[in-house]
N, CA, C and O atoms as a GROMACS GRO file, in nm:
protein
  176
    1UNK      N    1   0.086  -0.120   0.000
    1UNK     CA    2   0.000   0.000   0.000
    1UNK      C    3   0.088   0.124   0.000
    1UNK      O    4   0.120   0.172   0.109
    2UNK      N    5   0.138   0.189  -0.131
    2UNK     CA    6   0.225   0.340  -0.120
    2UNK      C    7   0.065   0.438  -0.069
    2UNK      O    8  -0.057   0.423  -0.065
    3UNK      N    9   0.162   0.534  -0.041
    3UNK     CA   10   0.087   0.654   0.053
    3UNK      C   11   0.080   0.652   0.219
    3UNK      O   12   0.058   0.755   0.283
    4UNK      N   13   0.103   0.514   0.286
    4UNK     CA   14   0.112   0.534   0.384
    4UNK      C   15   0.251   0.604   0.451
    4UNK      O   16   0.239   0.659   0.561
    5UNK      N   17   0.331   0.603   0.410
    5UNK     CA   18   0.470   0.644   0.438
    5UNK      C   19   0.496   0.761   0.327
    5UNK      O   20   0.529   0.736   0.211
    6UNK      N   21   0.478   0.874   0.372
    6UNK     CA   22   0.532   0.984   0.323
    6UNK      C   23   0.632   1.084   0.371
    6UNK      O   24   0.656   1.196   0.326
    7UNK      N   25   0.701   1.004   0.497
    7UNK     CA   26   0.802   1.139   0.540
    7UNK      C   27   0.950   1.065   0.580
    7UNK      O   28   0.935   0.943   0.581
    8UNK      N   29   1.090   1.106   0.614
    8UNK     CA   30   1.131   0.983   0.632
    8UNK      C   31   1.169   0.957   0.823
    8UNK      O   32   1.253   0.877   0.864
    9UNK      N   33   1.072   1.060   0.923
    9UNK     CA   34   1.062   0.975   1.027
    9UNK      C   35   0.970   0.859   1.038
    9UNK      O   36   0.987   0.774   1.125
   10UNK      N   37   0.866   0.852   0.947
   10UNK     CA   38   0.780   0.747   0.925
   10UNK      C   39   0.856   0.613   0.880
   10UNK      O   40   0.870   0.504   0.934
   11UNK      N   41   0.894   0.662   0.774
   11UNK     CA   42   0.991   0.545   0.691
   11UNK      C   43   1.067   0.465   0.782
   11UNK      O   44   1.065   0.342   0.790
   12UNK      N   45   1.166   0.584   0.883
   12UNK     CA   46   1.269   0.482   0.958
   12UNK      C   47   1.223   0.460   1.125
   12UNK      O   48   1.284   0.411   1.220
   13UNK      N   49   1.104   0.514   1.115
   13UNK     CA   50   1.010   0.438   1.293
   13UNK      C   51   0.962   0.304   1.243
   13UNK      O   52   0.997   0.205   1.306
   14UNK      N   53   0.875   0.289   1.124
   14UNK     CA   54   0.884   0.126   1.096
   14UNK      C   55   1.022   0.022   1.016
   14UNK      O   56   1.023  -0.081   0.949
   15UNK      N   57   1.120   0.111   1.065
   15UNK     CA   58   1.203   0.000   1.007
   15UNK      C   59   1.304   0.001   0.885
   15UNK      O   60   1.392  -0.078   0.850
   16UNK      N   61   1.252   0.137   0.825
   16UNK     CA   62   1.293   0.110   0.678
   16UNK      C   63   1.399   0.207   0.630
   16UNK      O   64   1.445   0.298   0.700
   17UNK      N   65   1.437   0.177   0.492
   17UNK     CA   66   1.546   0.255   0.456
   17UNK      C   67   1.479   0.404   0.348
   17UNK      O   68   1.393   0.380   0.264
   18UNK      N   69   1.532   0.543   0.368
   18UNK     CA   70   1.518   0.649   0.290
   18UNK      C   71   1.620   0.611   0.168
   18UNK      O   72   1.741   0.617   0.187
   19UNK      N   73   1.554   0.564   0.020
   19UNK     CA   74   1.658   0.536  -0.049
   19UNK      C   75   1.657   0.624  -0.195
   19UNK      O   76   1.578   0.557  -0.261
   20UNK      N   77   1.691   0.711  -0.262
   20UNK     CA   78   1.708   0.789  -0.384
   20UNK      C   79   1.676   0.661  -0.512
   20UNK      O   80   1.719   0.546  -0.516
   21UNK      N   81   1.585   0.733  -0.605
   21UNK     CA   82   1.547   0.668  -0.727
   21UNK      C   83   1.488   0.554  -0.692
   21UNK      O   84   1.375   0.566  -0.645
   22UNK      N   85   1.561   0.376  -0.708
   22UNK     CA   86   1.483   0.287  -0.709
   22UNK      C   87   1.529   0.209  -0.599
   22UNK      O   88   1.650   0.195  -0.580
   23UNK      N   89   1.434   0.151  -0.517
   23UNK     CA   90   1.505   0.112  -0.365
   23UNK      C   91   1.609  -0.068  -0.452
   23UNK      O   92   1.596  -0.139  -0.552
   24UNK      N   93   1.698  -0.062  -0.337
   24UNK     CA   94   1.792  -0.168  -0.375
   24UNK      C   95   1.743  -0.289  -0.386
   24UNK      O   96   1.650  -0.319  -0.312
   25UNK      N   97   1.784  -0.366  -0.462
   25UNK     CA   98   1.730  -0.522  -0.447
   25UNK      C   99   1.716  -0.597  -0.361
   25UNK      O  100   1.800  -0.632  -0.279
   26UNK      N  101   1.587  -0.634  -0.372
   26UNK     CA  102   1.535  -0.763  -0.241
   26UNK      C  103   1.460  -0.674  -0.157
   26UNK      O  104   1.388  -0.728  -0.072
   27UNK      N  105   1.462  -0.491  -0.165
   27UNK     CA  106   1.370  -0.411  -0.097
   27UNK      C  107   1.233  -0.362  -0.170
   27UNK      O  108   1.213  -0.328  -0.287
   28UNK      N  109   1.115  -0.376  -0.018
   28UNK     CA  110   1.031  -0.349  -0.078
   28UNK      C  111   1.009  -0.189  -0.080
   28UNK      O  112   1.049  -0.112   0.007
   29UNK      N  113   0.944  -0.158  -0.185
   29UNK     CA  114   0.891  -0.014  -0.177
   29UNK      C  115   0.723   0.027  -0.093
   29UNK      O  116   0.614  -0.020  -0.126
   30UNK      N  117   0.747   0.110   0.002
   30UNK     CA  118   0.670   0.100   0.059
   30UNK      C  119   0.559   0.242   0.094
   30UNK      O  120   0.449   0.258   0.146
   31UNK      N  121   0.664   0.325   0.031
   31UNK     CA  122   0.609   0.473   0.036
   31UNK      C  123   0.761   0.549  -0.029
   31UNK      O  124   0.853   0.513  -0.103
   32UNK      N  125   0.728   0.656   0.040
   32UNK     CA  126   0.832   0.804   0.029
   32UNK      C  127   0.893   0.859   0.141
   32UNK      O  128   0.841   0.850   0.252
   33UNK      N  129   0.999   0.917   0.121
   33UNK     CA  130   1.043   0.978   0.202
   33UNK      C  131   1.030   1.156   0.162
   33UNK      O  132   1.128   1.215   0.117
   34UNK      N  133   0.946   1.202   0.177
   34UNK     CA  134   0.897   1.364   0.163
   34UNK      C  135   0.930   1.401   0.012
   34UNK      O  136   0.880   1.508  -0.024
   35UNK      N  137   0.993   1.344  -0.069
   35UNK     CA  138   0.979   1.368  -0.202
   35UNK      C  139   0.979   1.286  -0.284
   35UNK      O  140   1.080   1.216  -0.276
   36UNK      N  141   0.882   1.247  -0.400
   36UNK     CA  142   0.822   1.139  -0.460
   36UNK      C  143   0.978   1.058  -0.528
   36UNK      O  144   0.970   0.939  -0.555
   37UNK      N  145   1.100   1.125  -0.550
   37UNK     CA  146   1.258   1.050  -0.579
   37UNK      C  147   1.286   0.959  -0.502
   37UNK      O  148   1.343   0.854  -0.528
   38UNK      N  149   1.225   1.019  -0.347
   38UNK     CA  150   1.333   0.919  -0.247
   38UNK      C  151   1.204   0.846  -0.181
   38UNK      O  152   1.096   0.873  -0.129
   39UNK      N  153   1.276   0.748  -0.212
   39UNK     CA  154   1.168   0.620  -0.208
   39UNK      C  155   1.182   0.566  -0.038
   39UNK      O  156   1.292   0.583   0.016
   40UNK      N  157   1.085   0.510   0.030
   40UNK     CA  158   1.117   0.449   0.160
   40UNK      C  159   1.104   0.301   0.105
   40UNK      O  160   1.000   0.264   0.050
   41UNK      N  161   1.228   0.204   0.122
   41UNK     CA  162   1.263   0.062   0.129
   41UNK      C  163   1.250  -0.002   0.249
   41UNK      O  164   1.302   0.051   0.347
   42UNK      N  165   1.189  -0.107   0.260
   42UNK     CA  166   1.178  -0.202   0.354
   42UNK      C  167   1.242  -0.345   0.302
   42UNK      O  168   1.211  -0.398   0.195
   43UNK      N  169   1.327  -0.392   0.387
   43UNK     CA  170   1.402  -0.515   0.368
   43UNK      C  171   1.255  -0.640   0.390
   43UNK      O  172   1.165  -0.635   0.474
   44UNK      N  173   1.274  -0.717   0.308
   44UNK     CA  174   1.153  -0.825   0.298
   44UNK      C  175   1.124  -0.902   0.432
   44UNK      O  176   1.035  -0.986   0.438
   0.00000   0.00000   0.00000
């Protein structure tokens, strides 16, 4: 579900990584980090 994570204290209180362009392999995309580039990644 993108949209739940739009900022990146959100991103990294559940866990996840603030990552530029496309999150790294084996991560899921899960939202944003405050600008639609930087993607919030979550490790699977």
């Amino acid at each position: 579900v993108f949209g739940d994570i739009s900022n990146p204290v959100t991103c990294l209180r559940s866990g996840a990584i603030c990552h530029p362009g496309f999150c790294p392999r084996r991560y899921k995309h899960i939202g944003t980090c405050g600008l639609s580039v930087i993607k919030c990644c979550k490790k699977p």
